[in-house]
LUMTOR-314317 format. One record per residue (C-alpha): residue number from 0; x, y, z. Coordinates in steps of 0.1 Angstrom, whole numbers. Layout:
N
R / NUM / X / Y / Z .
...
END
This chain:
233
R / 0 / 146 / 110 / -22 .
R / 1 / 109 / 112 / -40 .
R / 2 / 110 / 104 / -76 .
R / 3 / 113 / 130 / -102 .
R / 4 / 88 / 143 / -127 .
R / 5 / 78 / 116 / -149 .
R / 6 / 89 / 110 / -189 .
R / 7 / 74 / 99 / -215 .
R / 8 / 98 / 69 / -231 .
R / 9 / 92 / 53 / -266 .
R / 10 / 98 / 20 / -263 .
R / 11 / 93 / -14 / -286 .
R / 12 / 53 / -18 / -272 .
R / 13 / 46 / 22 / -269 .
R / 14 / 57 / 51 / -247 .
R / 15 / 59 / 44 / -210 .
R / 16 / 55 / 69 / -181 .
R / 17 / 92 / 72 / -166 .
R / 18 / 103 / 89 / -131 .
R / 19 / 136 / 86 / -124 .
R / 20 / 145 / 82 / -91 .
R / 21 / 179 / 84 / -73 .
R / 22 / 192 / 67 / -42 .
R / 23 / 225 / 73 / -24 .
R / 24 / 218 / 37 / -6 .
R / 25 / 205 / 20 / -40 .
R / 26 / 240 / -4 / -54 .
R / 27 / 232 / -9 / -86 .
R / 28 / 204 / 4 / -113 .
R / 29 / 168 / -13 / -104 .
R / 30 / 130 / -8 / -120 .
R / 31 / 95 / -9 / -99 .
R / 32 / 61 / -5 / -108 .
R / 33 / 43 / 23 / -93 .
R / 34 / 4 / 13 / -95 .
R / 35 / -7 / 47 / -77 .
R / 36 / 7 / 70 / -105 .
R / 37 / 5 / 40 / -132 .
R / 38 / 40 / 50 / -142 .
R / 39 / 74 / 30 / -138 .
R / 40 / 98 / 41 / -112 .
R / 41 / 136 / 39 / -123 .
R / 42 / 161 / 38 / -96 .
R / 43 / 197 / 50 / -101 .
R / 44 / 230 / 45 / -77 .
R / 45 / 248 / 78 / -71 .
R / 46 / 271 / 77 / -96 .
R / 47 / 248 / 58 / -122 .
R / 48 / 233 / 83 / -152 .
R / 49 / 202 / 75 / -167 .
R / 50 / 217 / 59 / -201 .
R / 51 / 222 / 33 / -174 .
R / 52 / 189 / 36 / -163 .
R / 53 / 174 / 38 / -201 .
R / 54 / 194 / 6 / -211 .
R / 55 / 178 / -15 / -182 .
R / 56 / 143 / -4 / -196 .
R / 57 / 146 / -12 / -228 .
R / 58 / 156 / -46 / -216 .
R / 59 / 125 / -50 / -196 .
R / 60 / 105 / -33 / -224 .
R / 61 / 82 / -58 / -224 .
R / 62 / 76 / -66 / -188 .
R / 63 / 72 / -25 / -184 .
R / 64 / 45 / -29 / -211 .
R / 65 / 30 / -55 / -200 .
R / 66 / 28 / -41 / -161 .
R / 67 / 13 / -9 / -170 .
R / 68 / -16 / -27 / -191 .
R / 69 / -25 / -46 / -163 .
R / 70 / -32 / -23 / -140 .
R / 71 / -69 / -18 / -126 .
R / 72 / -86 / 18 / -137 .
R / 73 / -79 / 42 / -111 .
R / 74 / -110 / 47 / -87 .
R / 75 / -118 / 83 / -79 .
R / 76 / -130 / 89 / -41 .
R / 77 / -162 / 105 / -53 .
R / 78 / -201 / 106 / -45 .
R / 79 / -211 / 67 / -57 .
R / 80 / -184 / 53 / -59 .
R / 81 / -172 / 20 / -36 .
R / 82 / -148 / 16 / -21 .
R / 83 / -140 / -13 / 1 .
R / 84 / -133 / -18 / 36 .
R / 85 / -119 / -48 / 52 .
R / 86 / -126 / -63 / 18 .
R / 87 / -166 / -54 / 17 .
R / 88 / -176 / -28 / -5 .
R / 89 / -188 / 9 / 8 .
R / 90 / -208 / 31 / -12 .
R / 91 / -196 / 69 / -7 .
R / 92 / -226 / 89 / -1 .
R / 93 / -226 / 124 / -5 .
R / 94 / -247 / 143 / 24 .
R / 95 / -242 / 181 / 19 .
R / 96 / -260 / 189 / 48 .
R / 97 / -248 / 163 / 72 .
R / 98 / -225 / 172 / 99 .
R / 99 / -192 / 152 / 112 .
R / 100 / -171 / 151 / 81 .
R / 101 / -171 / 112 / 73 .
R / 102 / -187 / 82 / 91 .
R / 103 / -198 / 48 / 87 .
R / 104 / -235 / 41 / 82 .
R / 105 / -254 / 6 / 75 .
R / 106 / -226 / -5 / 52 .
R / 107 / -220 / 28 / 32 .
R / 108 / -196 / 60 / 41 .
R / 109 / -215 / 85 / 48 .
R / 110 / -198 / 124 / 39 .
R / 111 / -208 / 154 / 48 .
R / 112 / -200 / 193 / 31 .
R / 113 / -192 / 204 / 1 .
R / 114 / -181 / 180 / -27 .
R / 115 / -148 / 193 / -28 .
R / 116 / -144 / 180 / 3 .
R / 117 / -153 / 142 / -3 .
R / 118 / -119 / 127 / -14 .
R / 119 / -98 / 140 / 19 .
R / 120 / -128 / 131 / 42 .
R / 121 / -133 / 100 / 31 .
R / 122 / -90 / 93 / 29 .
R / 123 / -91 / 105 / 65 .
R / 124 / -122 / 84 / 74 .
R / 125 / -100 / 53 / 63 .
R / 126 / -66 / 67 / 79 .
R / 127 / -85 / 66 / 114 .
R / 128 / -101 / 30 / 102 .
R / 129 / -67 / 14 / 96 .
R / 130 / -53 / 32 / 128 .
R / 131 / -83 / 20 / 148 .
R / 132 / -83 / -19 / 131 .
R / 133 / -52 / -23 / 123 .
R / 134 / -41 / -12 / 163 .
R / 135 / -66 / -36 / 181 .
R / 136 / -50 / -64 / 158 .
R / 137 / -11 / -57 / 168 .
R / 138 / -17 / -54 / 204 .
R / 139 / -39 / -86 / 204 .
R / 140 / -7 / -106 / 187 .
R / 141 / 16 / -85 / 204 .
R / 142 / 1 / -101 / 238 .
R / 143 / 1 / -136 / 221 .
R / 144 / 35 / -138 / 215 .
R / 145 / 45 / -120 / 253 .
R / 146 / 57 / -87 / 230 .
R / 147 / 48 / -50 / 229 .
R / 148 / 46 / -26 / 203 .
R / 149 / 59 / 8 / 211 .
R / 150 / 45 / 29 / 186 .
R / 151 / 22 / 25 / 156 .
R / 152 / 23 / 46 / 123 .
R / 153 / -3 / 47 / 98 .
R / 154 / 15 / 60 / 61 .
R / 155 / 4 / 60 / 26 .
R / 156 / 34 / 40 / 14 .
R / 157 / 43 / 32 / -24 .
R / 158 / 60 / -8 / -22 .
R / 159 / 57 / -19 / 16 .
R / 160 / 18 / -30 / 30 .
R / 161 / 36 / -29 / 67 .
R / 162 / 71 / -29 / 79 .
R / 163 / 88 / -28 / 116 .
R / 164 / 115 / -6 / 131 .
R / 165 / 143 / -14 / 156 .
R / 166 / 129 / 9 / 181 .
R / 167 / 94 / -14 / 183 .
R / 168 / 76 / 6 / 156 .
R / 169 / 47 / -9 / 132 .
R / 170 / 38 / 11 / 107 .
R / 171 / 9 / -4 / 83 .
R / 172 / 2 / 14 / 49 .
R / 173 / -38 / 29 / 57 .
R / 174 / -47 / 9 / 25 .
R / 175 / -44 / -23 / 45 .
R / 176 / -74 / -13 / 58 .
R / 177 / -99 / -21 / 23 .
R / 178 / -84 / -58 / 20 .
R / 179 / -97 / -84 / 32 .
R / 180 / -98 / -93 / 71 .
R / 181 / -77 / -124 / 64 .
R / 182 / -53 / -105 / 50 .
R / 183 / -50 / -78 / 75 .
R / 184 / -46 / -105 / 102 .
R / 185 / -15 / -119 / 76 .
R / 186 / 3 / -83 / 74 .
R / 187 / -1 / -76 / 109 .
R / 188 / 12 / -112 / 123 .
R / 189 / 44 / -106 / 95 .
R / 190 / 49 / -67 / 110 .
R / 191 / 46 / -83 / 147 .
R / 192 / 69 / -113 / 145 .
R / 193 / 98 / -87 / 134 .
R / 194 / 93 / -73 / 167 .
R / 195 / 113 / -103 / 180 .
R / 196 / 132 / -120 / 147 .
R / 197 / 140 / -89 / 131 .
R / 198 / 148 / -111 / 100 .
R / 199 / 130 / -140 / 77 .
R / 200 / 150 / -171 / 92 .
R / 201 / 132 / -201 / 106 .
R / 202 / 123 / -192 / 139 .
R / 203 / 106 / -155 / 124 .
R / 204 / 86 / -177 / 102 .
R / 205 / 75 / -201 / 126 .
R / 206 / 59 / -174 / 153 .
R / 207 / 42 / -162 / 117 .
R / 208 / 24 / -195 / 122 .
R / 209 / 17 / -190 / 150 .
R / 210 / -2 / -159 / 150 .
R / 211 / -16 / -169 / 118 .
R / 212 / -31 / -191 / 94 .
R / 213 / -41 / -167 / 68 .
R / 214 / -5 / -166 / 52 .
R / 215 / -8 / -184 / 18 .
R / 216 / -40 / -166 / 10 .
R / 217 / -31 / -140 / 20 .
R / 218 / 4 / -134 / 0 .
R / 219 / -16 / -145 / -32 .
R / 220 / -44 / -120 / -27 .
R / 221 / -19 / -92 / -21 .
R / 222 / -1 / -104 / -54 .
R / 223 / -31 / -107 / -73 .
R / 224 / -50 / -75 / -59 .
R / 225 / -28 / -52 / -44 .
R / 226 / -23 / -32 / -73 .
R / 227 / -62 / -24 / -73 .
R / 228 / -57 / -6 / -37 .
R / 229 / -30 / 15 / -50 .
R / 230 / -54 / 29 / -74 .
R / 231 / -78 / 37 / -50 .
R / 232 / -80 / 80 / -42 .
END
């Protein structure tokens, strides 16, 4: 269930954006930091009211504070700006009287129409980038490692950068697609090694090896970074 409308709470170090958010498969009260909408997320059990929810905050005052305050500035999807891809920045240039929506021209995206029109182009531009990228990758470790992905879903998700289904599934978030190649190849040889260990034990790890040597760099750029693509759009 999406979270609700945010609230404004007054806490020790200032007021704090708030949604409340509640799950019938969540056990016990729990707080996240939502970098998109620069708010934090509270997530309550069924039966769980928010005094609950309120008490766990002002716990964690401090770390909400401090969370917020550290996020990058959000970056618009607007004529000049740049935005990267694979982890190398992309001017957006507005062409008004282009023609093909959005495309990729000696190192800059290119966007035609009106300038309404930019943000979605260029957010679609990167949807089919990822899908395109991202793709190739899987199948190429797929093959490695003698498996096959069934299916593969590009989503704008909120916490996870990939994740894989039962059914042989991949789905990537689309804003894997501005990090760095070396992390891409991480994510992808994580999503792809669940297609046979669909758990973290030692064998899952070890065909992460495998299929990459990217993994330490990579889970420290993501921990370091991530936030920033979040607040791209």
């Amino acid at each position: 269930m999406p979270a609700e409308s945010p609230d404004l709470i007054a806490l020790p170090g200032g007021a704090v954006p708030v949604a409340w958010r509640r799950s019938a498969r969540a056990r016990r009260v729990s707080l996240r930091l939502d970098p998109r909408e620069a708010r934090i997320v509270v997530t309550l059990p069924p039966r769980a009211g928010r005094a609950a929810g309120l008490a766990l905050l002002r716990t964690h005052a401090e770390w909400a504070a401090r969370s917020l305050a550290r996020l990058p500035g959000a970056l618009p999807l607007v004529d000049g700006a740049s935005v990267p891809l694979g982890g190398v920045a992309h001017p957006i240039r507005h062409v008004p009287d282009g023609r093909g929506g959005a495309w990729i021209e000696a190192g800059a995206i290119h966007v035609a129409g009106g300038a309404e029109h930019v943000a979605r182009r260029v957010r679609d531009l990167l949807r089919r980038e990822a899908r395109r990228r991202l793709g190739v990758q899987a199948a190429s470790k797929a093959a490695l490692a003698g498996l096959c992905c069934r299916r593969l879903a590009i989503k704008d998700t909120r916490s996870r950068w990939g994740s894989c289904a039962p059914d042989g599934t991949l789905m990537f978030s689309w804003r894997l697609v501005m990090a760095p190649e070396p992390v891409q190849d991480y994510v992808v040889a994580h999503e792809v090694a669940h297609l046979r260990h669909m758990n973290h034990g030692p064998r899952f790890w070890a065909l992460v090896e495998q299929l990459t040597s990217h993994r330490t760099e990579a889970v420290a750029w993501l921990a370091a970074e991530g936030a920033r693509l979040h607040r791209v759009g």
